[in-house]
C-alpha positions in Angstrom: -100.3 59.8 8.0 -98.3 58.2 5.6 -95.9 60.0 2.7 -95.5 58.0 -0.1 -92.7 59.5 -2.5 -93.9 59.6 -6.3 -91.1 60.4 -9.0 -93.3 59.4 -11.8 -93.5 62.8 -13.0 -89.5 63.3 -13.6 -89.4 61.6 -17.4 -92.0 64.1 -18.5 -89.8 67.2 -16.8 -86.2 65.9 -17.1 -85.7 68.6 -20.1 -86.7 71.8 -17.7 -84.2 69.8 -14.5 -81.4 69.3 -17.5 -81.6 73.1 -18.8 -81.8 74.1 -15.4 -78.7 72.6 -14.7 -76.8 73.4 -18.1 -77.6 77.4 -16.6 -76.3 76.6 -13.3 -73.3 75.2 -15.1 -72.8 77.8 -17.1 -73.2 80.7 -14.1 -70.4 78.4 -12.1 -67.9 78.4 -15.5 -68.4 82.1 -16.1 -68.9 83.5 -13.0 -65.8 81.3 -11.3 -62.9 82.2 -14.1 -64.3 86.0 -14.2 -64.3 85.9 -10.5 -61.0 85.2 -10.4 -59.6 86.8 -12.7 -61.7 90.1 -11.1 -60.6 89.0 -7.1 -56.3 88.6 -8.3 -56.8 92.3 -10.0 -58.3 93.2 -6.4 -56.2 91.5 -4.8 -53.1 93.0 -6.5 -54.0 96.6 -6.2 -54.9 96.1 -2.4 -51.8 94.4 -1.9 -49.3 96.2 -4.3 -51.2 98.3 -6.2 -51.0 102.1 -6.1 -52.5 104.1 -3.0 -55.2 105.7 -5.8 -56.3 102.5 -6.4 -56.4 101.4 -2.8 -59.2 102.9 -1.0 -61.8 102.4 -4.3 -61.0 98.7 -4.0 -61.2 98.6 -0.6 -64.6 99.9 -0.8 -65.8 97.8 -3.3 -64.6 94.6 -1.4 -66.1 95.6 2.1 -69.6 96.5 0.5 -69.9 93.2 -0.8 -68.6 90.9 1.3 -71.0 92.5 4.2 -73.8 92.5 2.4 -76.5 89.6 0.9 -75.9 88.0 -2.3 -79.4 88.8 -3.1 -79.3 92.5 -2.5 -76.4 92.8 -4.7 -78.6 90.8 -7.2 -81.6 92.8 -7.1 -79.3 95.8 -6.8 -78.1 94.7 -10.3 -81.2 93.6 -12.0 -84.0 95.9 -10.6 -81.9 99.0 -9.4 -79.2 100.0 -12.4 -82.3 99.7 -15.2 -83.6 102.8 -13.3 -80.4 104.8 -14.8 -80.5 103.5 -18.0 -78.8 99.9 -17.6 -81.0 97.4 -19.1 -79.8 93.7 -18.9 -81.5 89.8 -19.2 -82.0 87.7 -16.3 -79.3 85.6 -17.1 -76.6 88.8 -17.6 -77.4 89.8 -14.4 -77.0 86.8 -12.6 -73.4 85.9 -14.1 -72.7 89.6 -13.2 -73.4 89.4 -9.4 -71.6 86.0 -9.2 -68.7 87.6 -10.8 -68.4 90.8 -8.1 -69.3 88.7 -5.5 -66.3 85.5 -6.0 -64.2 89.0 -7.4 -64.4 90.1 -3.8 -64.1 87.3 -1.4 -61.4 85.8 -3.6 -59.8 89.4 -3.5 -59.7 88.8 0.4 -58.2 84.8 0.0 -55.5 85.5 -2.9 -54.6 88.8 -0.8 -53.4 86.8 2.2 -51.7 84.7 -0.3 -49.4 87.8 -1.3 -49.3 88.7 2.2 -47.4 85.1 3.1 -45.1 86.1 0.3 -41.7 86.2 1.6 -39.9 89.5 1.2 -37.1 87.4 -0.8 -39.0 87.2 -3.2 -39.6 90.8 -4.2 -36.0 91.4 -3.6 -35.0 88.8 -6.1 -37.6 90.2 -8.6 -36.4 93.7 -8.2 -32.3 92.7 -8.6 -33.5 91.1 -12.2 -34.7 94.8 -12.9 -38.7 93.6 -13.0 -41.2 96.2 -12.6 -43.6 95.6 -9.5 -46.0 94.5 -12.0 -43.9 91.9 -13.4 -42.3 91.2 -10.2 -46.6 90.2 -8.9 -46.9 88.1 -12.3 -43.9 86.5 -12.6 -42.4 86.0 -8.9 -45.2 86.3 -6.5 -48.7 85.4 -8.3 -48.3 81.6 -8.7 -46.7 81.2 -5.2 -49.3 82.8 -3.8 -52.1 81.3 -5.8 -50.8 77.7 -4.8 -51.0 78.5 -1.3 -54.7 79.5 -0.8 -55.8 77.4 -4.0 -57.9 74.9 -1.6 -59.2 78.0 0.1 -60.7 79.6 -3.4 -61.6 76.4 -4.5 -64.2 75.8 -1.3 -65.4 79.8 -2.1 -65.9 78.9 -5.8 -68.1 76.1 -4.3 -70.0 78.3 -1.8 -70.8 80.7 -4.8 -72.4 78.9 -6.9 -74.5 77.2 -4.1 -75.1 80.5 -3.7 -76.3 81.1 -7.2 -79.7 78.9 -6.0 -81.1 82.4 -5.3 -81.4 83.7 -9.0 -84.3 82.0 -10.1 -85.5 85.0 -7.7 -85.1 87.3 -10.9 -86.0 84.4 -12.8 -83.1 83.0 -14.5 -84.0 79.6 -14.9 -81.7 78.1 -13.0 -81.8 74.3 -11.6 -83.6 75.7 -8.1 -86.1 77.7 -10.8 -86.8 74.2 -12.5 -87.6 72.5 -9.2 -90.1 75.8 -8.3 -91.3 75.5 -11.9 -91.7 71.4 -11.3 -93.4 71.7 -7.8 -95.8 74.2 -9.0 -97.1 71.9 -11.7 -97.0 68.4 -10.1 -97.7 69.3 -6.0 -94.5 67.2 -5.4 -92.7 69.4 -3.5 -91.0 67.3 -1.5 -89.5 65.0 -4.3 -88.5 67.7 -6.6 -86.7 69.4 -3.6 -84.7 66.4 -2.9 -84.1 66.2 -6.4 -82.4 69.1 -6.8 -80.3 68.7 -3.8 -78.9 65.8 -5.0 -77.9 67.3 -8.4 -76.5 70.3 -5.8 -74.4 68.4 -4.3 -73.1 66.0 -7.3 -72.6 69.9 -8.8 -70.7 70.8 -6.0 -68.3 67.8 -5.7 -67.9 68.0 -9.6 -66.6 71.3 -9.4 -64.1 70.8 -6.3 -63.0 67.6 -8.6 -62.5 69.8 -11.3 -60.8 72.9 -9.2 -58.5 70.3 -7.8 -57.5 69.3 -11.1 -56.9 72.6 -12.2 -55.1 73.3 -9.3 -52.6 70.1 -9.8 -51.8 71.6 -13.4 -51.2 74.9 -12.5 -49.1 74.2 -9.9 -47.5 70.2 -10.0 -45.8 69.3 -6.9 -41.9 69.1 -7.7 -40.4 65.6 -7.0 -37.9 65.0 -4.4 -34.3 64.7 -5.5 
């Protein structure tokens, strides 16, 4: 039995593949720089922070990183409306990307700190800096430069991740191809369709991360 592979159908869908992949784009942007941000807080109080703050952090981090992506998702969507916390599709998914890069970046930009050398909290404390300024000023960007690749390839893995939302129905590029599939039978082009915007996505946003990375921290030229 022979397969022949028909795209005929993708002029007549290219809008649902293109807003499909503007959401994807935008759960990457939002759920990446708010995953960040979220993680060095984490990573900060587990590291430096006060020993209140510990343990709650703690917690938070273990229970997501051993758990699935899409019980945290449905966790967010279906379970809080059931005490009163109502929320679109769309909030929902940019909120479980958010505590889930917030937490496995907590982990990545901890061992960051952890590589700090001691030096430099001495020199930060003998220019009278709080702790606090002594982590934003001395330590952060150190520590951010060494484990940039590693958060860069977790920002990647996250928003490969983010395929499973069109599960709650955020229409996302994977709930295009579902949606496209459905309608045409063509399962097996619209599948390889999307994986090849996937992985364009996916290289894009090391590309971009990388670049990010060289302007946040430029290497310092040799004497």
């Amino acid at each position: 039995m022979k397969y022949h592979l028909d795209f005929s159908w993708l002029p007549q869908y290219a809008p649902d593949i293109l807003k499909g992949v503007m959401i994807t784009l935008e759960l990457i942007a939002v759920g990446g720089v708010l995953g960040i941000l979220l993680g060095i807080f984490c990573a900060w109080a587990r590291a430096l922070g006060p020993r209140w703050l510990k343990a709650p952090v703690g917690l938070y981090v273990e229970l997501i990183r051993n758990t699935p992506f899409l019980i945290q998702l449905f966790f967010i969507f279906f379970g809080l409306p059931s005490i009163g916390v109502q929320m679109n599709e769309l909030t929902a998914a940019n909120l479980a990307m958010v505590i889930n890069l917030g937490a496995y970046g907590c982990e990545i930009i901890r061992a960051g700190i952890q590589a700090t050398p001691k030096g430099q909290f001495e020199a930060g404390r003998s220019l009278a800096m709080s702790p606090l300024q002594t982590f934003r000023h001395v330590v952060l960007v150190p520590s951010l430069q060494r484990i940039w690749p590693a958060l860069s390839s977790q920002v990647v893995i996250v928003m490969l991740g983010s395929s499973v939302v069109s599960q709650i129905a955020a229409q996302d590029l994977t709930f295009a191809a579902n949606f496209i599939q459905s309608r045409t039978f063509r399962a097996f082009e619209a599948y390889i369709v999307s994986t090849i915007i996937y992985l364009v996505l996916a290289i894009l946003v090391r590309q971009v991360m990388a670049l990010i990375g060289r302007t946040l921290f430029p290497r310092r030229k040799a004497a």
